[in-house]
Each structure stands twice: as C-alpha cells, then as structure tokens.
VMD Tcl script that builds the backbone (N, CA, C; Angstrom):
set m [mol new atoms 201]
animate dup $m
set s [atomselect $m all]
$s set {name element resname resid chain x y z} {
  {N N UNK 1 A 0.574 13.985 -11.029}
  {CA C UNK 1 A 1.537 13.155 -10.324}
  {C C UNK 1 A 1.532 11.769 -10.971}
  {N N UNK 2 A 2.778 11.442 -11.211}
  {CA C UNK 2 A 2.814 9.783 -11.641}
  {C C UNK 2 A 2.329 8.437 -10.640}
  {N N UNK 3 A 2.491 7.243 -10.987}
  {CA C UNK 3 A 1.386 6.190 -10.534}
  {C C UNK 3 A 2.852 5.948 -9.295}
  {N N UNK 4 A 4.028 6.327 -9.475}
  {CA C UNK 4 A 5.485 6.321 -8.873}
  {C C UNK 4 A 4.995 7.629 -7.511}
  {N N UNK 5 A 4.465 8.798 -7.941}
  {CA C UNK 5 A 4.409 9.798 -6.723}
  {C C UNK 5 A 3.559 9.565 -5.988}
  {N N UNK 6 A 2.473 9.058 -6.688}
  {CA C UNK 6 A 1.006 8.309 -5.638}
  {C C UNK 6 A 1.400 7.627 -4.443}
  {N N UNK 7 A 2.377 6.531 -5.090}
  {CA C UNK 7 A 2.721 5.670 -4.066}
  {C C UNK 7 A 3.647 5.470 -3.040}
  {N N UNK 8 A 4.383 6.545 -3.499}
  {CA C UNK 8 A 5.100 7.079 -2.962}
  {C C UNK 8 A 4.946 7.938 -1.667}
  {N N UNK 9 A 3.535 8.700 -1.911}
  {CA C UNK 9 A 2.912 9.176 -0.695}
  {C C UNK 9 A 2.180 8.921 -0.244}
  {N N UNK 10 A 1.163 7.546 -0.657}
  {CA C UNK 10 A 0.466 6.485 0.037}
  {C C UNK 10 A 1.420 5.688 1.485}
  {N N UNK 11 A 2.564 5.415 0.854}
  {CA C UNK 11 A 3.644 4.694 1.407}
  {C C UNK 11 A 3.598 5.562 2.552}
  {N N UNK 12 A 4.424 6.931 2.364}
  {CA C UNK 12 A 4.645 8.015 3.511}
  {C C UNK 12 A 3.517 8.397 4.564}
  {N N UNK 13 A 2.337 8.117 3.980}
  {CA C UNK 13 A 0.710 8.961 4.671}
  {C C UNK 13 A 0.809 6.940 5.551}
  {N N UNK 14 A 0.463 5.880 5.146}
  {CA C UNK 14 A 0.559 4.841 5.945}
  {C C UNK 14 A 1.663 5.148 7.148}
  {N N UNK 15 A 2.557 5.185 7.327}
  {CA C UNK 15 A 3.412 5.074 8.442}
  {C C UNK 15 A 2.871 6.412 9.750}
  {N N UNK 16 A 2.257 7.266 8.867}
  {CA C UNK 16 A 1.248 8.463 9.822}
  {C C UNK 16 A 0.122 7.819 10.423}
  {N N UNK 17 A -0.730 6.309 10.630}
  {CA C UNK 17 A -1.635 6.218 10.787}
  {C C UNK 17 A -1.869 6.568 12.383}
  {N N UNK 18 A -2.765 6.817 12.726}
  {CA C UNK 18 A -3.093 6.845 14.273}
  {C C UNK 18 A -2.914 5.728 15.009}
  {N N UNK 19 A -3.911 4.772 14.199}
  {CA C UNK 19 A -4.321 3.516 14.957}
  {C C UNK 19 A -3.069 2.412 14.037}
  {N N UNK 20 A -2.819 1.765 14.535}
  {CA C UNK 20 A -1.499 0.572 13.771}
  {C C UNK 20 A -2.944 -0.274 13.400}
  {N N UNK 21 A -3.101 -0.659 11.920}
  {CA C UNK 21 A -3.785 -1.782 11.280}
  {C C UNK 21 A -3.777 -3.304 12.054}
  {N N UNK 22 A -4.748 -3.577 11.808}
  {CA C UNK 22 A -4.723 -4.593 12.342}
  {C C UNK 22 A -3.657 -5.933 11.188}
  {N N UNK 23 A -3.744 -7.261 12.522}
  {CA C UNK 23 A -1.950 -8.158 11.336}
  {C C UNK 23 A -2.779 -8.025 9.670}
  {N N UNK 24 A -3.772 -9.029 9.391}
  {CA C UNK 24 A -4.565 -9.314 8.092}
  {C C UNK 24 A -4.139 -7.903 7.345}
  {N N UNK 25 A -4.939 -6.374 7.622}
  {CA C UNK 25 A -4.189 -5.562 7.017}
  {C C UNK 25 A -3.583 -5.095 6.760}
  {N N UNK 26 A -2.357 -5.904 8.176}
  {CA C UNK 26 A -0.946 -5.493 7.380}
  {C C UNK 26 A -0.334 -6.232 6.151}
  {N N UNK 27 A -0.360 -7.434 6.469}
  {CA C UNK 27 A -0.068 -8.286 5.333}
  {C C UNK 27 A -0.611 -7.914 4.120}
  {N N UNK 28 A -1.950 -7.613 3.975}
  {CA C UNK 28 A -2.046 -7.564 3.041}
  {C C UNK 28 A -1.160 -5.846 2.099}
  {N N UNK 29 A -1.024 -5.088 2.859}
  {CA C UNK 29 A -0.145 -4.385 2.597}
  {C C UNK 29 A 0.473 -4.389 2.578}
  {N N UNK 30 A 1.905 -4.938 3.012}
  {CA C UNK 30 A 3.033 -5.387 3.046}
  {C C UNK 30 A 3.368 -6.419 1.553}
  {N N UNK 31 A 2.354 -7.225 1.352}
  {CA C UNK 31 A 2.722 -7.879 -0.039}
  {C C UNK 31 A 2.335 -6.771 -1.184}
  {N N UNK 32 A 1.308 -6.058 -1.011}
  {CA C UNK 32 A 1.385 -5.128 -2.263}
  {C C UNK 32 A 2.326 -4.579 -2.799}
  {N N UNK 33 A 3.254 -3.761 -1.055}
  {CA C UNK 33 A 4.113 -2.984 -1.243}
  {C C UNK 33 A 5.153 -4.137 -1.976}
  {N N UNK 34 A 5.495 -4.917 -1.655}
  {CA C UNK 34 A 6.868 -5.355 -1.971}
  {C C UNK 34 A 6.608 -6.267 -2.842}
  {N N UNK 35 A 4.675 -6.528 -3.339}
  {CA C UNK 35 A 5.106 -6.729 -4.962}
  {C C UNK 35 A 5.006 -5.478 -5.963}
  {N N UNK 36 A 4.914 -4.164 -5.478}
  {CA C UNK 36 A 5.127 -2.890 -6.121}
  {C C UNK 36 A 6.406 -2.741 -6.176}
  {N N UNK 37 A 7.649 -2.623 -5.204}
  {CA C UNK 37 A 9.044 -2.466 -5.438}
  {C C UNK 37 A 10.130 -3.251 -5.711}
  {N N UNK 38 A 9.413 -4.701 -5.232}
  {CA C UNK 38 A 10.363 -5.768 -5.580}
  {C C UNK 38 A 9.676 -6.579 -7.318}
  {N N UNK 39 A 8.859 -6.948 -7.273}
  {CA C UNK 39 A 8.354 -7.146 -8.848}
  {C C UNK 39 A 7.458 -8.806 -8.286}
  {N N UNK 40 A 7.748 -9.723 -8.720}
  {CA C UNK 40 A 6.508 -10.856 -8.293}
  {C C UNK 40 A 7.134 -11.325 -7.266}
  {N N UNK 41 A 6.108 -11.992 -6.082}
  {CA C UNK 41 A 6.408 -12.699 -5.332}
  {C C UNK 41 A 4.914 -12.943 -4.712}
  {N N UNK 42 A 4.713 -13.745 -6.364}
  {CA C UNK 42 A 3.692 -14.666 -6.089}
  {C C UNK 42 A 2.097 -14.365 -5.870}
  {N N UNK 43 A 1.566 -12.825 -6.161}
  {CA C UNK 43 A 0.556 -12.715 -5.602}
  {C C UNK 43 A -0.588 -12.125 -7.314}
  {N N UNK 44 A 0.739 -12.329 -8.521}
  {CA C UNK 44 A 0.008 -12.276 -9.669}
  {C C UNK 44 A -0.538 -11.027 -10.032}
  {N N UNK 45 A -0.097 -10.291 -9.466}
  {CA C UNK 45 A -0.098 -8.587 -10.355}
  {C C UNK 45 A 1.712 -7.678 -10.735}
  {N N UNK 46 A 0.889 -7.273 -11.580}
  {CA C UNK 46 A 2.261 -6.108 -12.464}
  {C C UNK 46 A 2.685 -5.442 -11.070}
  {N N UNK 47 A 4.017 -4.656 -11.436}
  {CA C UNK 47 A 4.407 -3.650 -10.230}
  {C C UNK 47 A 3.202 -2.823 -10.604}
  {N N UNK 48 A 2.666 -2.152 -11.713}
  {CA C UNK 48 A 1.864 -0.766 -11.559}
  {C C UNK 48 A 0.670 -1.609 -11.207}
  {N N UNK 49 A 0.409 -2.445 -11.350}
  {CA C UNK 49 A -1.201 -3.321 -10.494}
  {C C UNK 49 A -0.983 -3.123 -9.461}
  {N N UNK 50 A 0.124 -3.804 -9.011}
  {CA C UNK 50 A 0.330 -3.812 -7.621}
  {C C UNK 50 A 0.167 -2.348 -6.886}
  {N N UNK 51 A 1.172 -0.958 -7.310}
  {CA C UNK 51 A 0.943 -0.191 -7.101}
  {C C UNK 51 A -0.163 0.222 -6.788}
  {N N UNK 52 A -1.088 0.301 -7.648}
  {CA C UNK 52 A -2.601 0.823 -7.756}
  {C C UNK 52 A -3.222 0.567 -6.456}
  {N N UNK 53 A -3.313 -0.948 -6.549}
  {CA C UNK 53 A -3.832 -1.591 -5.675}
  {C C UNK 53 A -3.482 -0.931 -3.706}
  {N N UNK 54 A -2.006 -0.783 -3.747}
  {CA C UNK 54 A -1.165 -0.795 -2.039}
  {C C UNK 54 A -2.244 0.910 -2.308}
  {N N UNK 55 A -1.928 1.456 -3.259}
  {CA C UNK 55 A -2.579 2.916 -3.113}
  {C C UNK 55 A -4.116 2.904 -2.883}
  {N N UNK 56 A -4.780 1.962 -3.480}
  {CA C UNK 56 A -6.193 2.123 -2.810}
  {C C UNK 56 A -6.586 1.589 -1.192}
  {N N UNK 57 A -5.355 0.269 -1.091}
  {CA C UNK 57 A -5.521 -0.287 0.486}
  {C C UNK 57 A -5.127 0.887 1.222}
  {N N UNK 58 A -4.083 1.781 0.824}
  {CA C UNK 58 A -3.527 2.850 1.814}
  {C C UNK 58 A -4.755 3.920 2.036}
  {N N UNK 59 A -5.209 4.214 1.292}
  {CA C UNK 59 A -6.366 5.252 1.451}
  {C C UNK 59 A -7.566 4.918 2.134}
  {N N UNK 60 A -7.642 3.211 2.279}
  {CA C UNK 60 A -8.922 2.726 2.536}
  {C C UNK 60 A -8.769 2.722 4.201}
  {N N UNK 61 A -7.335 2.493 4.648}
  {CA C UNK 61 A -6.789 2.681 5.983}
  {C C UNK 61 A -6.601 3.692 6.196}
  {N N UNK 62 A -6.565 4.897 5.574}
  {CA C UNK 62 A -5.805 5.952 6.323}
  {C C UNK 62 A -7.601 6.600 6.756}
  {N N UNK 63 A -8.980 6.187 5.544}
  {CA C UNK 63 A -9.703 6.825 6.212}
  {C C UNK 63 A -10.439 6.179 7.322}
  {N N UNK 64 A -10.423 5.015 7.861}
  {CA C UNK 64 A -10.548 4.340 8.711}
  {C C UNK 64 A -9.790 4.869 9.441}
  {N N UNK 65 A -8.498 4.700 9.575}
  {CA C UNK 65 A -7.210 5.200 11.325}
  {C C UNK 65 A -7.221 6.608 11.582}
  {N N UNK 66 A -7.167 7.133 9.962}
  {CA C UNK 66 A -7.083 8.346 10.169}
  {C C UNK 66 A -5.519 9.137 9.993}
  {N N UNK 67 A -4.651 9.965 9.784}
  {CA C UNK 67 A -3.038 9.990 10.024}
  {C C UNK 67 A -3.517 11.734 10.556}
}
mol reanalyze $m
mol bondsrecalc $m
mol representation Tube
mol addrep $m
C-alpha cells in the first residue's frame, strides 16, 4: 500500500474511535492532517512527513480509544 493508502485509512480508522481524543490530541491531529492534504501551514514538515507522522498519531490513538 502507498504512504497515500496508509493515510488514507489512518484518516478512516480515526473517525471509528470509541473514546473522542482529548482537544491537545486533536489539534495535534488536525494540523498533521491538513499539513498532509493542504501542504504548509506552518508546522515545517513535507506533505509525506506530515503524512507519516498523522499515521503514527492515528495508530497511537486508535490503540489507546480503541475503534
């Protein structure tokens, strides 16, 4: 799967969580994501950094909440 399908179903598996993240981890997900699809806004990584990155926060929440 490409670094595009990862995140793609990181993205999809987040909105499954049990528990809603707390604000801090949303934000901080929320800027990954939308410096992954939108390109900079300010937080100093590539879209595929960025990517990488929303994909390891997503996994790090989903095994914490759980989906």
């Amino acid at each position: 799967m490409s670094l595009q399908g990862y995140f793609d179903k990181a993205a999809d598996d987040v909105r499954k969580l049990k528990t809603r993240p707390d604000d801090e981890e949303l934000k901080v997900l929320y800027g990954l994501y939308k410096q992954s699809v939108v390109g900079d806004v300010d937080i100093g990584l590539s879209k595929d950094d960025a990517m990488s990155a929303y994909i390891s926060k997503a996994k790090e929440l989903i095994e914490k909440y759980g989906i």
